[in-house]
py3Dmol code that shows the C-alpha trace and the ligand (Angstrom):
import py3Dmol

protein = """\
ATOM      1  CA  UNK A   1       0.000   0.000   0.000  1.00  0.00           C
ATOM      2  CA  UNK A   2       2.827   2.334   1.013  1.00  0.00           C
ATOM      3  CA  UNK A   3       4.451   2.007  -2.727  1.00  0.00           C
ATOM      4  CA  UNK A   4       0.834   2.689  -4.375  1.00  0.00           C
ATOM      5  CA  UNK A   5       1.557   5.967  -4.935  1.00  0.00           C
ATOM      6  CA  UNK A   6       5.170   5.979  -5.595  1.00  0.00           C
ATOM      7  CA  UNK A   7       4.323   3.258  -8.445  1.00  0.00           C
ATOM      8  CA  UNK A   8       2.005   5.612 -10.160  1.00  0.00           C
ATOM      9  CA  UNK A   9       4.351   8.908 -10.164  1.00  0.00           C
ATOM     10  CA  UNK A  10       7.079   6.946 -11.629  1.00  0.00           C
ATOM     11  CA  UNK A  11       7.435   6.636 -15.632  1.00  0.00           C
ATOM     12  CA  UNK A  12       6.981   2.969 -15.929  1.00  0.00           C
ATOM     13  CA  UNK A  13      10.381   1.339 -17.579  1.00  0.00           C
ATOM     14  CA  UNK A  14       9.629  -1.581 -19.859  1.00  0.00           C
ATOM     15  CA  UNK A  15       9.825  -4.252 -17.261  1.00  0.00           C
ATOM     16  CA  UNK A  16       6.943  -2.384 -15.750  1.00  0.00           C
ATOM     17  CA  UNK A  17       5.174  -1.557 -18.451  1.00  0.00           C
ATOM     18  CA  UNK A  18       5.320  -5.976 -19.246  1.00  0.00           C
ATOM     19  CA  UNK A  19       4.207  -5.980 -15.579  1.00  0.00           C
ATOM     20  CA  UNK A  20       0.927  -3.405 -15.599  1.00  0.00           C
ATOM     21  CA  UNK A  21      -0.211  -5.327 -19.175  1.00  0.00           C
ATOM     22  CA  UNK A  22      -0.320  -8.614 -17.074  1.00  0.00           C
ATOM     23  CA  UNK A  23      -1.710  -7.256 -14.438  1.00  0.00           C
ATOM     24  CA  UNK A  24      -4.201  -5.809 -16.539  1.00  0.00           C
ATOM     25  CA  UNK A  25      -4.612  -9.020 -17.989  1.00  0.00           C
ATOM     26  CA  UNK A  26      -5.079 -10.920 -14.795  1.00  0.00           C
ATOM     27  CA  UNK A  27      -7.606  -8.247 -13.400  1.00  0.00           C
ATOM     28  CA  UNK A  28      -9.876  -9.101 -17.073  1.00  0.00           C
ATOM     29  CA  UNK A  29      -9.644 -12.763 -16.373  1.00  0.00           C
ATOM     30  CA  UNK A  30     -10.717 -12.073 -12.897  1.00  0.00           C
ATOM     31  CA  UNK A  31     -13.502 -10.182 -14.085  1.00  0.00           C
ATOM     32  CA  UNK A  32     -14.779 -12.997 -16.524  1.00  0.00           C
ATOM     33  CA  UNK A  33     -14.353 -15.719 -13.791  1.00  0.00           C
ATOM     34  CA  UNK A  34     -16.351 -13.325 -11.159  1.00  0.00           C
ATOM     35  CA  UNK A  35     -19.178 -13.205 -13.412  1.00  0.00           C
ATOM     36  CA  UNK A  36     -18.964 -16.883 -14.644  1.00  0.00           C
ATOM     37  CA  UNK A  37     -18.912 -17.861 -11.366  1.00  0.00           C
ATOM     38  CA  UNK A  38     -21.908 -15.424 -10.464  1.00  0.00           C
ATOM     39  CA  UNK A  39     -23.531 -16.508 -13.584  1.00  0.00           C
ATOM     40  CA  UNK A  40     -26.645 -18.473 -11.710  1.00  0.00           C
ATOM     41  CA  UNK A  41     -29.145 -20.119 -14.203  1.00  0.00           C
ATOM     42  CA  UNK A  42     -32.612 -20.323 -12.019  1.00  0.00           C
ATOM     43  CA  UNK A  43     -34.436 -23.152 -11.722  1.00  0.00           C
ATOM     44  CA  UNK A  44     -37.623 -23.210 -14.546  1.00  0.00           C
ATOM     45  CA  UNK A  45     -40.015 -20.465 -13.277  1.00  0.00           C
ATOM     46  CA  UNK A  46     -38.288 -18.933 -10.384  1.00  0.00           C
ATOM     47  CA  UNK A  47     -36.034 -15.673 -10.679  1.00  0.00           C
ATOM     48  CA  UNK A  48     -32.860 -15.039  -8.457  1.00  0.00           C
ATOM     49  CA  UNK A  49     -33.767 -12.143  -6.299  1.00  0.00           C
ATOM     50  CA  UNK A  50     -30.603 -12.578  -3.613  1.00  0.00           C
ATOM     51  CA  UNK A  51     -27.660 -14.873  -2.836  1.00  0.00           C
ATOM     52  CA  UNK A  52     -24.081 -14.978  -1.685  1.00  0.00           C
ATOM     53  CA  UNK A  53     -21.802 -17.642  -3.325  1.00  0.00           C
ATOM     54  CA  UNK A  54     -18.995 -16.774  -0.887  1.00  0.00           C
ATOM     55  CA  UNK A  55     -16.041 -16.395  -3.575  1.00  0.00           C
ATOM     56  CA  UNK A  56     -14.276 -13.648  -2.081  1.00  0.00           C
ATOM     57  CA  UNK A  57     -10.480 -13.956  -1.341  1.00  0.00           C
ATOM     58  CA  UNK A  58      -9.825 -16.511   1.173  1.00  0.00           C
ATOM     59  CA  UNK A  59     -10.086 -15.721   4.744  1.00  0.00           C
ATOM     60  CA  UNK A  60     -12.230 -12.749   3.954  1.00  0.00           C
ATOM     61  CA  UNK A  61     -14.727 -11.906   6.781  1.00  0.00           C
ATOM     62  CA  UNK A  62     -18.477 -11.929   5.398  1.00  0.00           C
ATOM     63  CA  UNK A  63     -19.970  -9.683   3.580  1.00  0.00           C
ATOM     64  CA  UNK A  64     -21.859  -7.083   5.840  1.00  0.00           C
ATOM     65  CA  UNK A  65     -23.889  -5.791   3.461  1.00  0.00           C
ATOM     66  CA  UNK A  66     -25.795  -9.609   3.459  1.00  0.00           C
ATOM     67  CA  UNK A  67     -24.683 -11.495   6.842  1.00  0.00           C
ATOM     68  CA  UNK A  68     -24.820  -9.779  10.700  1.00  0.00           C
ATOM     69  CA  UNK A  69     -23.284 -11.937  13.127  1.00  0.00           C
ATOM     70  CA  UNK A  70     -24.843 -13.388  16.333  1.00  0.00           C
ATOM     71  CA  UNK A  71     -22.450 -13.307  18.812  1.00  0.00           C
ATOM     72  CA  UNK A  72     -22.510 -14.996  22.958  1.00  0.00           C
ATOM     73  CA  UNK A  73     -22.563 -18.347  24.777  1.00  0.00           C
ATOM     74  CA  UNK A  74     -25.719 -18.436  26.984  1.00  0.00           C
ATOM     75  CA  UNK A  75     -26.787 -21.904  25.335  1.00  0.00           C
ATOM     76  CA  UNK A  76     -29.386 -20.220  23.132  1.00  0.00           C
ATOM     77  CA  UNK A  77     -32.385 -21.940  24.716  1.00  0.00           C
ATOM     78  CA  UNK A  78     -31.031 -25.501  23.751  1.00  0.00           C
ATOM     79  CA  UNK A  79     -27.890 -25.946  26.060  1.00  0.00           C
ATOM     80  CA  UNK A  80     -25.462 -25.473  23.572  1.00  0.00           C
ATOM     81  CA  UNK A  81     -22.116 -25.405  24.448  1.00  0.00           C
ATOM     82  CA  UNK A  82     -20.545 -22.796  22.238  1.00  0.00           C
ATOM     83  CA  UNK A  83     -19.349 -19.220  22.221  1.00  0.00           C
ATOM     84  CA  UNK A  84     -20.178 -17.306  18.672  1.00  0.00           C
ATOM     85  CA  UNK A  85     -17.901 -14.852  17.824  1.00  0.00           C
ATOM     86  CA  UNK A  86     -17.588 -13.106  14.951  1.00  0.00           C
ATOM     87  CA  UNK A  87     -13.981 -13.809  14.655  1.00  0.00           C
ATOM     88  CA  UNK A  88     -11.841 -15.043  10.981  1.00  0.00           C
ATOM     89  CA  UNK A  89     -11.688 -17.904  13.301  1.00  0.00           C
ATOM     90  CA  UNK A  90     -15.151 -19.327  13.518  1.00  0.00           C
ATOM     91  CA  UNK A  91     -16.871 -17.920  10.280  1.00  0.00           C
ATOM     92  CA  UNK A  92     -14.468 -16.640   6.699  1.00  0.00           C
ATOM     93  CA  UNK A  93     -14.103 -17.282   3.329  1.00  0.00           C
ATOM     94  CA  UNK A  94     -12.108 -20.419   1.804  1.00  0.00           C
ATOM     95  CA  UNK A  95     -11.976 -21.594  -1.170  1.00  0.00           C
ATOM     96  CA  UNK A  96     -15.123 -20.323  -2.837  1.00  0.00           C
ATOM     97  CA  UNK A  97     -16.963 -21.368   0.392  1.00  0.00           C
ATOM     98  CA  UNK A  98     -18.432 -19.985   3.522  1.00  0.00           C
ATOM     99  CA  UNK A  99     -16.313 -21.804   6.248  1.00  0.00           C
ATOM    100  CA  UNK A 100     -17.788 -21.820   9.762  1.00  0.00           C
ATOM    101  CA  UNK A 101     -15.799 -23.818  12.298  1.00  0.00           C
ATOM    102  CA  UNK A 102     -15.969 -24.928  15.099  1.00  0.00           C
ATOM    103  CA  UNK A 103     -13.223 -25.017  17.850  1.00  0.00           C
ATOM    104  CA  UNK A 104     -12.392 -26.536  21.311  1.00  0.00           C
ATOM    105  CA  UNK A 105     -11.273 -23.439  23.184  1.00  0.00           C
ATOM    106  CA  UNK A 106     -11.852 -21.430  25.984  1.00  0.00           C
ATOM    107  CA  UNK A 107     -13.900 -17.961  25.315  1.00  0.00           C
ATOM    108  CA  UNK A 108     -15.345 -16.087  27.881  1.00  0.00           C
ATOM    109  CA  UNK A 109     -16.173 -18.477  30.160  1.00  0.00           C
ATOM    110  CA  UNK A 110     -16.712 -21.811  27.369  1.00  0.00           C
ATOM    111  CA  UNK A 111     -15.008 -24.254  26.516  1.00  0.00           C
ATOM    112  CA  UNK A 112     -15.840 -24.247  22.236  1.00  0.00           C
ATOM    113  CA  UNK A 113     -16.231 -21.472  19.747  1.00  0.00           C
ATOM    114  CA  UNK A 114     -18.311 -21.787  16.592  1.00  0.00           C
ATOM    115  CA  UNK A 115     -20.498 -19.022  14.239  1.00  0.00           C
ATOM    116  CA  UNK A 116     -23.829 -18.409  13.975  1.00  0.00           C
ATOM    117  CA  UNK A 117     -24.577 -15.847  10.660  1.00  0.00           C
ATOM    118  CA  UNK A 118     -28.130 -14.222   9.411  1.00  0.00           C
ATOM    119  CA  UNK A 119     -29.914 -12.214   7.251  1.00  0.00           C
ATOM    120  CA  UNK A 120     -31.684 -10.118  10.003  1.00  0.00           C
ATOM    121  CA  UNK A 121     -31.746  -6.213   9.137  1.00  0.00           C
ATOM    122  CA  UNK A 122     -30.036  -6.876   5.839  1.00  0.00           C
ATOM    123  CA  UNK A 123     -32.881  -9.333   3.572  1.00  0.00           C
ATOM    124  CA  UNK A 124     -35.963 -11.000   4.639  1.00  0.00           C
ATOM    125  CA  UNK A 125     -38.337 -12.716   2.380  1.00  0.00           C
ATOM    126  CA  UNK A 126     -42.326 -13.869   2.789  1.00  0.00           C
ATOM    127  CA  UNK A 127     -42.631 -16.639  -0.477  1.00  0.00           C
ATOM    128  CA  UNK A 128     -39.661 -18.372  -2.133  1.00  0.00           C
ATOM    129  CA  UNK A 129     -37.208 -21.045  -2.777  1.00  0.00           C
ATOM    130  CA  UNK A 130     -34.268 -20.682   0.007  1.00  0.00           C
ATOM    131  CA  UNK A 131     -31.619 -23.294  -1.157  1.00  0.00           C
ATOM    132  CA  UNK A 132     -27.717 -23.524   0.175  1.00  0.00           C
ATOM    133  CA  UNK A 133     -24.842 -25.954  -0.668  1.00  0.00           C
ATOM    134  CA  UNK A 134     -23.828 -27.428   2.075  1.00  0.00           C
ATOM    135  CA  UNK A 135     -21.139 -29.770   3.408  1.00  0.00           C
ATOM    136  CA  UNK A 136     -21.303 -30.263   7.344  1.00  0.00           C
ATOM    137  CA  UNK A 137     -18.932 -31.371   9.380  1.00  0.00           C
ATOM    138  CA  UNK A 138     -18.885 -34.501  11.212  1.00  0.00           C
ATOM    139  CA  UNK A 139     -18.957 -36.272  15.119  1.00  0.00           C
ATOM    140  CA  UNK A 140     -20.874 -36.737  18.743  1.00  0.00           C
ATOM    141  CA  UNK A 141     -21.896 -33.262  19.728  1.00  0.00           C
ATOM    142  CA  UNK A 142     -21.783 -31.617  16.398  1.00  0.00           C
ATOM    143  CA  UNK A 143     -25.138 -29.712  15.065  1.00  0.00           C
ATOM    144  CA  UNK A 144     -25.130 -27.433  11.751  1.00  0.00           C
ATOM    145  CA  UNK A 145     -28.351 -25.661  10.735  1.00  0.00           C
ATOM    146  CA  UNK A 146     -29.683 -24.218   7.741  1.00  0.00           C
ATOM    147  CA  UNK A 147     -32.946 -22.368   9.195  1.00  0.00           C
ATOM    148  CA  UNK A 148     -35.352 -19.235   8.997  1.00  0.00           C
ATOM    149  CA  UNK A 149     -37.273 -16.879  11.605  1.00  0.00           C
ATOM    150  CA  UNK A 150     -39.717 -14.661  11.272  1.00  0.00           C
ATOM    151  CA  UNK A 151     -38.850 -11.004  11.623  1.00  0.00           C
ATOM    152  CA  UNK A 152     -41.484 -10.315  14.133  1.00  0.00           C
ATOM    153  CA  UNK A 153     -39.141 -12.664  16.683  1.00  0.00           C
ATOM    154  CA  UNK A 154     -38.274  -9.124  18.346  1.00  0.00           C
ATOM    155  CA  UNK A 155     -41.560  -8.275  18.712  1.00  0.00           C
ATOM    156  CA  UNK A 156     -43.955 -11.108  19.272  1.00  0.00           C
ATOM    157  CA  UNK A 157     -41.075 -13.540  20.384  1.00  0.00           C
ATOM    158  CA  UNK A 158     -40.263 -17.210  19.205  1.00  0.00           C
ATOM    159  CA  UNK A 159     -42.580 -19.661  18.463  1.00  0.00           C
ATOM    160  CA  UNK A 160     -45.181 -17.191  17.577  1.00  0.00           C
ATOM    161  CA  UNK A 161     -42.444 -15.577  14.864  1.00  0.00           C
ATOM    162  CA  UNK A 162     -42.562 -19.214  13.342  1.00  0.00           C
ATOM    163  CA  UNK A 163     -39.148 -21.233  12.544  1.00  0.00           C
ATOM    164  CA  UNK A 164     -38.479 -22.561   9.119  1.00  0.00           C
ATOM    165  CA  UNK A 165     -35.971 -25.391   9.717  1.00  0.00           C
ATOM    166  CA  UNK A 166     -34.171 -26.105   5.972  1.00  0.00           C
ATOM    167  CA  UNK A 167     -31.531 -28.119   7.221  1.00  0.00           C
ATOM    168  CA  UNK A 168     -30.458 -29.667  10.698  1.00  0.00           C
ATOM    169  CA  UNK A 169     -28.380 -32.820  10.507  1.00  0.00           C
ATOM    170  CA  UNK A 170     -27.000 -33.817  14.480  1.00  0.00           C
ATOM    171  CA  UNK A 171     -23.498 -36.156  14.539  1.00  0.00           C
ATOM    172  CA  UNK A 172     -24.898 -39.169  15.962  1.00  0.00           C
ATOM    173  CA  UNK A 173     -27.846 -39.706  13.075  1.00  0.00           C
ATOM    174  CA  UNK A 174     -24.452 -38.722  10.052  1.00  0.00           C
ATOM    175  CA  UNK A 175     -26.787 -39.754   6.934  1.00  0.00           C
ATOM    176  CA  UNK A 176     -29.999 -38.279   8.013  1.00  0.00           C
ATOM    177  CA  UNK A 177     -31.067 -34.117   7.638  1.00  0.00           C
ATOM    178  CA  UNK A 178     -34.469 -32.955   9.065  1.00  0.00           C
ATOM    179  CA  UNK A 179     -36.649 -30.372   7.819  1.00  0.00           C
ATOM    180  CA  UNK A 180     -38.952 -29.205  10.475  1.00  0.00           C
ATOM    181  CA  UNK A 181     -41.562 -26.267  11.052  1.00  0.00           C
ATOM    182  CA  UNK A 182     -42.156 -24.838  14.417  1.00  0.00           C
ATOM    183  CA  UNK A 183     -44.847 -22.643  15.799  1.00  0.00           C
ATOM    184  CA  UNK A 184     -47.468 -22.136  18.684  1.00  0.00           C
ATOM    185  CA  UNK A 185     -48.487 -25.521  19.892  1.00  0.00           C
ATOM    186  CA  UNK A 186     -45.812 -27.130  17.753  1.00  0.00           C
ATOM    187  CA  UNK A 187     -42.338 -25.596  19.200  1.00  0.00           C
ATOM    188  CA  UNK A 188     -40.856 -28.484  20.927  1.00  0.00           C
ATOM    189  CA  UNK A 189     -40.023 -31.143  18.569  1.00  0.00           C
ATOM    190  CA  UNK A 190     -41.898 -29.313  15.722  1.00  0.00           C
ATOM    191  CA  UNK A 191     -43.397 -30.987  12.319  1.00  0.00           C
ATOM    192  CA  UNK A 192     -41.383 -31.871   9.791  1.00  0.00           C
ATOM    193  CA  UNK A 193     -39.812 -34.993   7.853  1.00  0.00           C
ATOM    194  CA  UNK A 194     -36.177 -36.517   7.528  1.00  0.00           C
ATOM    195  CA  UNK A 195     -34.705 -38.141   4.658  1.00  0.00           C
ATOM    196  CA  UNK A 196     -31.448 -40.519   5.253  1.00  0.00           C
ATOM    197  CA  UNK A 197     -28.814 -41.045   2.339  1.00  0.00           C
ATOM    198  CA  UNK A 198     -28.652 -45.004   0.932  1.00  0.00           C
ATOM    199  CA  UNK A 199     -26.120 -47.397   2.015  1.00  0.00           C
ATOM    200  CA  UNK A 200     -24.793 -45.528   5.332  1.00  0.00           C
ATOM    201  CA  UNK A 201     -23.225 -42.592   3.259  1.00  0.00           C
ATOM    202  CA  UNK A 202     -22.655 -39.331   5.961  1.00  0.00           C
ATOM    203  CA  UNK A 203     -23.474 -36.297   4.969  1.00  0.00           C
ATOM    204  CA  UNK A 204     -20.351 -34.733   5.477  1.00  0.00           C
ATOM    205  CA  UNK A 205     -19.041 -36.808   2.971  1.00  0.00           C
ATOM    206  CA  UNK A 206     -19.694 -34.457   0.151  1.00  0.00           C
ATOM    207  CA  UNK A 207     -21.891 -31.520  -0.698  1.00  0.00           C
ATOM    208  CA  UNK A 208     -25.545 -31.245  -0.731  1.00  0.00           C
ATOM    209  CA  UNK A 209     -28.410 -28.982  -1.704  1.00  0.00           C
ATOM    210  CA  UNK A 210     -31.113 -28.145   0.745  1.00  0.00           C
ATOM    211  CA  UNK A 211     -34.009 -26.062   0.226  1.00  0.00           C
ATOM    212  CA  UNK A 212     -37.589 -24.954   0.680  1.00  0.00           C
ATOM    213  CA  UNK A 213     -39.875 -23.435  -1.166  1.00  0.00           C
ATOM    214  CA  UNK A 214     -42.426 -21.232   0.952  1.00  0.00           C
ATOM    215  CA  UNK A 215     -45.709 -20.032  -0.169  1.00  0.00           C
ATOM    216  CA  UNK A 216     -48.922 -18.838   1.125  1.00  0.00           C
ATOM    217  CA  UNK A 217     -50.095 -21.854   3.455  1.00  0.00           C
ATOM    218  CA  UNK A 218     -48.095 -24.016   2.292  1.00  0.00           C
ATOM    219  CA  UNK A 219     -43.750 -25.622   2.452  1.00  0.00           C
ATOM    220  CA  UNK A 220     -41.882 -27.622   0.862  1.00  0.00           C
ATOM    221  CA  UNK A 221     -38.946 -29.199   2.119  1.00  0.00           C
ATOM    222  CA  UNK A 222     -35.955 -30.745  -0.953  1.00  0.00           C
ATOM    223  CA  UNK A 223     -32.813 -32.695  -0.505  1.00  0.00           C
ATOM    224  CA  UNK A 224     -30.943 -32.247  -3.739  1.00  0.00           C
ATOM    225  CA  UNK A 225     -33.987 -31.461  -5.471  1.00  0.00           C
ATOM    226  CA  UNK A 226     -36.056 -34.255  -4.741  1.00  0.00           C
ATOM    227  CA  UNK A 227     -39.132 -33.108  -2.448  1.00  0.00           C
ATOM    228  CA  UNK A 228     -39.352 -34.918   0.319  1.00  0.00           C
ATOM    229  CA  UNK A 229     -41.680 -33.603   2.888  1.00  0.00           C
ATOM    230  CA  UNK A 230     -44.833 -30.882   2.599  1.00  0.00           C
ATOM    231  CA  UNK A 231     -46.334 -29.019   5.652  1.00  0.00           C
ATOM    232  CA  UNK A 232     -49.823 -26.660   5.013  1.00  0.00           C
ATOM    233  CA  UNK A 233     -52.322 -25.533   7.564  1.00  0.00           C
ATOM    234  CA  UNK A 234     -54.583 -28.708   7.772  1.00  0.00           C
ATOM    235  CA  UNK A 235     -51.362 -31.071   8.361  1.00  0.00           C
ATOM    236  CA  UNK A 236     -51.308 -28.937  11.723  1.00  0.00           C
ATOM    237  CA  UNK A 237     -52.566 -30.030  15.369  1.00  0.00           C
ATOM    238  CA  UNK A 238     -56.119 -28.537  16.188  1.00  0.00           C
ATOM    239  CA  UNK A 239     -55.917 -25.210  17.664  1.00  0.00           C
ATOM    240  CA  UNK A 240     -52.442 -23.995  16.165  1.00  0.00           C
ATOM    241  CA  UNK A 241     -52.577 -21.316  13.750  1.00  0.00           C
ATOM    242  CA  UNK A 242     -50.160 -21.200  10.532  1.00  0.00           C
ATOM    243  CA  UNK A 243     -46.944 -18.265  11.420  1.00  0.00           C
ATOM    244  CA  UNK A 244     -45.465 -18.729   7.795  1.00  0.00           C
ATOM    245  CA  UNK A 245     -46.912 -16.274   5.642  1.00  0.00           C
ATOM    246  CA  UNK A 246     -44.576 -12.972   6.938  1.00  0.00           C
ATOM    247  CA  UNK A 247     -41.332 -11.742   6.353  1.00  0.00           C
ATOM    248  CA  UNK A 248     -38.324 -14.525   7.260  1.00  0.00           C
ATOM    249  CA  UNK A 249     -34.285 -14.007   7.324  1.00  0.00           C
ATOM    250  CA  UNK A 250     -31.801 -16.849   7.055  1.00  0.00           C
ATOM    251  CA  UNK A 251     -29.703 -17.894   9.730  1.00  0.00           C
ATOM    252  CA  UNK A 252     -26.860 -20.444   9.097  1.00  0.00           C
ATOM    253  CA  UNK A 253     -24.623 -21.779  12.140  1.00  0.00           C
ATOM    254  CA  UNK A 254     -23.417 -24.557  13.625  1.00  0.00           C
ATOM    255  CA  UNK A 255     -23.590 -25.608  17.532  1.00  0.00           C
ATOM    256  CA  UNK A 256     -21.698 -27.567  19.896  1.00  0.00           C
ATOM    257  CA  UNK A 257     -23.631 -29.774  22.089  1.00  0.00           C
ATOM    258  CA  UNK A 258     -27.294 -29.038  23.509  1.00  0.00           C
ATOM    259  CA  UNK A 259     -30.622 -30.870  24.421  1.00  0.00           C
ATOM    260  CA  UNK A 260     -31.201 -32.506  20.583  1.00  0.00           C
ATOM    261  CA  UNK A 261     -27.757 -33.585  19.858  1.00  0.00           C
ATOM    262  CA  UNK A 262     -26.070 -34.283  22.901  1.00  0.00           C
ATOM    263  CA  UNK A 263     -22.174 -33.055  23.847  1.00  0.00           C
ATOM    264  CA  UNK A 264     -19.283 -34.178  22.070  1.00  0.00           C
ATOM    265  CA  UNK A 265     -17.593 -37.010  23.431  1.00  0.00           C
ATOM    266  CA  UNK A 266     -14.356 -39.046  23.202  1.00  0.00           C
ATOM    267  CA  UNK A 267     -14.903 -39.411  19.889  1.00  0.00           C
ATOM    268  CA  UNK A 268     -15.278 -36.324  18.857  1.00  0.00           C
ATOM    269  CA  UNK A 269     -12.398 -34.364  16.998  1.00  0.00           C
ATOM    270  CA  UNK A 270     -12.364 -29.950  16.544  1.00  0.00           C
ATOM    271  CA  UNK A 271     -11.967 -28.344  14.844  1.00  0.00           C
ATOM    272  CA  UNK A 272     -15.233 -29.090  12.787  1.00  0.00           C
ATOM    273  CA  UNK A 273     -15.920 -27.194   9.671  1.00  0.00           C
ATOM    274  CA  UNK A 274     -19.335 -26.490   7.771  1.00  0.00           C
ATOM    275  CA  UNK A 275     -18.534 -25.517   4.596  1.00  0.00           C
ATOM    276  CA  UNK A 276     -21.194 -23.068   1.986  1.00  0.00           C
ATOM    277  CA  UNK A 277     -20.761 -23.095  -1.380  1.00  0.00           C
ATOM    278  CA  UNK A 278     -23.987 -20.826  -1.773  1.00  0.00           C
ATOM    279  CA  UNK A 279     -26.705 -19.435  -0.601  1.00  0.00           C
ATOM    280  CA  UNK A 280     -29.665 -18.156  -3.086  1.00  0.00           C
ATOM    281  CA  UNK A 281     -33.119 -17.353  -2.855  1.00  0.00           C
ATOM    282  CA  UNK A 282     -35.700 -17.486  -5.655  1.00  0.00           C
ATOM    283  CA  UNK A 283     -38.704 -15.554  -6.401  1.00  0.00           C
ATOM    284  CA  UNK A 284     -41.548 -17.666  -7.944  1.00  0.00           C
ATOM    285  CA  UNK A 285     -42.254 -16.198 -11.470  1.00  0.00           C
ATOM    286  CA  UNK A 286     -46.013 -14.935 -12.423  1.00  0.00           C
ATOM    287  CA  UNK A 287     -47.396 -17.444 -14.838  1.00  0.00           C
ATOM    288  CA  UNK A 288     -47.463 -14.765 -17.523  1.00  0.00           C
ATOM    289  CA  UNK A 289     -43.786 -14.187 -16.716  1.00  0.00           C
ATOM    290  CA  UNK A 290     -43.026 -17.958 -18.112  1.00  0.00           C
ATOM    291  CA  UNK A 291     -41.916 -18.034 -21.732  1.00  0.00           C
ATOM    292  CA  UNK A 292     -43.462 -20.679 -23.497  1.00  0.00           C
ATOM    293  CA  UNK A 293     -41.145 -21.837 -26.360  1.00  0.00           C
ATOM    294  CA  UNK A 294     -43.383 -21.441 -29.766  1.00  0.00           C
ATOM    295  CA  UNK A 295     -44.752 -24.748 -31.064  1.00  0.00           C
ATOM    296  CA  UNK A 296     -42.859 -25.621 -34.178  1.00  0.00           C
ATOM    297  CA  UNK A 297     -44.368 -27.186 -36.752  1.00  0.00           C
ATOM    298  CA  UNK A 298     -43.729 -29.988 -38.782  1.00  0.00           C
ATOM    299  CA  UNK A 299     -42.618 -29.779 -42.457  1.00  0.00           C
ATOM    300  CA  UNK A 300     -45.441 -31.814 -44.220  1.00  0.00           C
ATOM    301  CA  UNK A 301     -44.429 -33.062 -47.789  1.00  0.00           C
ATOM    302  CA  UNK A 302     -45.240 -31.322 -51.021  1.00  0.00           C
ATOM    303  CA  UNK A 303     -48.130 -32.430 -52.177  1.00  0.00           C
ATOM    304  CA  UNK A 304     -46.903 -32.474 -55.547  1.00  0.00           C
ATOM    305  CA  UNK A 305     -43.594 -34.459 -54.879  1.00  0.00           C
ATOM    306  CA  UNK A 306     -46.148 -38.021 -54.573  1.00  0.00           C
TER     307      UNK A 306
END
"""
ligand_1 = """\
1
CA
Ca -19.168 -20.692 -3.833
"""
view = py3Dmol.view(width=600, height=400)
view.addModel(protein, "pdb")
view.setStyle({"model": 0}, {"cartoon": {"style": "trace"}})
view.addModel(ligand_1, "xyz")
view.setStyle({"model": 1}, {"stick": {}})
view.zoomTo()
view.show()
């Protein structure tokens, strides 16, 4: 930074005039790789209204203009065992991903460190298709979540605000991820369905995509595009209402220990990493928004070439 200026008052010899072309150069291929790799095609009839795909330079904090941080260690009504900070440490950029990790350390008073990331005050959605690529870590204690609140939780507090659970997958169940709705009357375990991979695979064996689609009285929950579980109005107990059809954010994070997964145990080995390759959300497009591709017609024969 300190030569930036020198650099530019100086008359550029021909070693540094080779230099500034290919850095010129490298800058335009950086350009056309940002916007390939921005370049998302939407899934037939829904339109990209937000995402991140996390492919700034590595170890890059967040970017604030998207993601607010949750930050403290009081257990966050579950037990958990972690302290989120909003350190490089626990939640940064590497490798095109969003990497939040988890560590065994002591912070302010606990004995792990992890980070817990949202949407609050920046983007908040009613309808949609919320989908993230996700690769979650793995062991006894370990519990990474892919989830939604209402924006009213400040105001009307949580379960009435409703909870949109896209992904939750705990260490001891490795090849199962739940998709669960909570609400009034339906907060503790919730409603919702699971879906467990064939032949004992883990999920944090590779990268997967999770997603809902949201809209009025009615969710959809996907594991790499395949639906697996619906939830709408009548599907809840008698005397519940339906808290889905307002304003949610996205929260992503992943805990240490707590009531649903347990605490880590011998077994268990930090740190553990939950990596993001993207998060996007869709708007569903108006049916007169959906291009029909013309009917073409066959060529029929000449008549007079019988
Ligand atoms: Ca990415």
């Amino acid at each position: 930074m300190q030569c930036f200026e020198g650099c530019l008052n100086r008359r550029p010899g021909k070693v540094s005039r080779i230099f500034w072309r290919l850095v010129g150069f490298a800058a335009l291929l950086g350009a056309i790789n940002a916007s390939a790799a921005t370049n998302v095609v939407a899934p037939p009839g829904w339109r990209l209204v937000w995402g991140d795909e996390f492919n700034q330079p590595d170890s890059s904090a967040l970017n604030p203009d998207k993601w607010r941080y949750d930050t403290g260690g009081l257990g966050w009504g579950n037990k958990e065992l972690q302290y989120y900070t909003l350190r490089t440490n626990n939640s940064r950029i590497e490798d095109g991903n969003l990497a939040i990790e988890a560590h065994r350390e002591e912070f302010d008073g606990r004995h792990y460190t992890s980070g817990r990331l949202l949407t609050l005050g920046k983007a908040s959605w009613t309808y949609g298709r919320f989908e993230a690529r996700i690769k979650v870590p793995r062991g006894q204690g370990i519990w990474p979540a892919f989830w939604m609140l209402g924006t009213n939780v400040g105001s009307i507090n949580w379960p009435a605000c409703g909870e949109v659970d896209i992904m939750e997958n705990i260490g001891k169940e490795p090849g199962t991820v739940h998709g669960t709705a909570h609400g009034p009357g339906y907060s503790g375990t919730g409603i919702g369905g699971s879906q467990t991979l064939p032949a004992g695979a883990a999920f944090a064996d590779d990268f997967h995509v999770f997603a809902v689609e949201c809209e009025p009285d009615r969710i959809t929950w996907f594991l790499d595009g395949r639906q697996y579980f619906t939830l709408a109005p009548e599907s809840l107990p008698e005397k519940t209402g339906w808290v889905f059809n307002h304003p949610k954010f996205l929260i992503l994070n992943l805990a240490v220990g707590g009531n649903w997964p347990g605490d880590p145990d011998a077994t268990s080995t930090f740190p553990q990493r939950m990596l993001v390759d993207y998060v996007r959300v869709y708007e569903k497009l108006a049916s007169s928004e959906i291009q029909v591709p013309p009917v073409v017609q066959p060529r029929l024969p000449n008549a007079t070439n019988r």
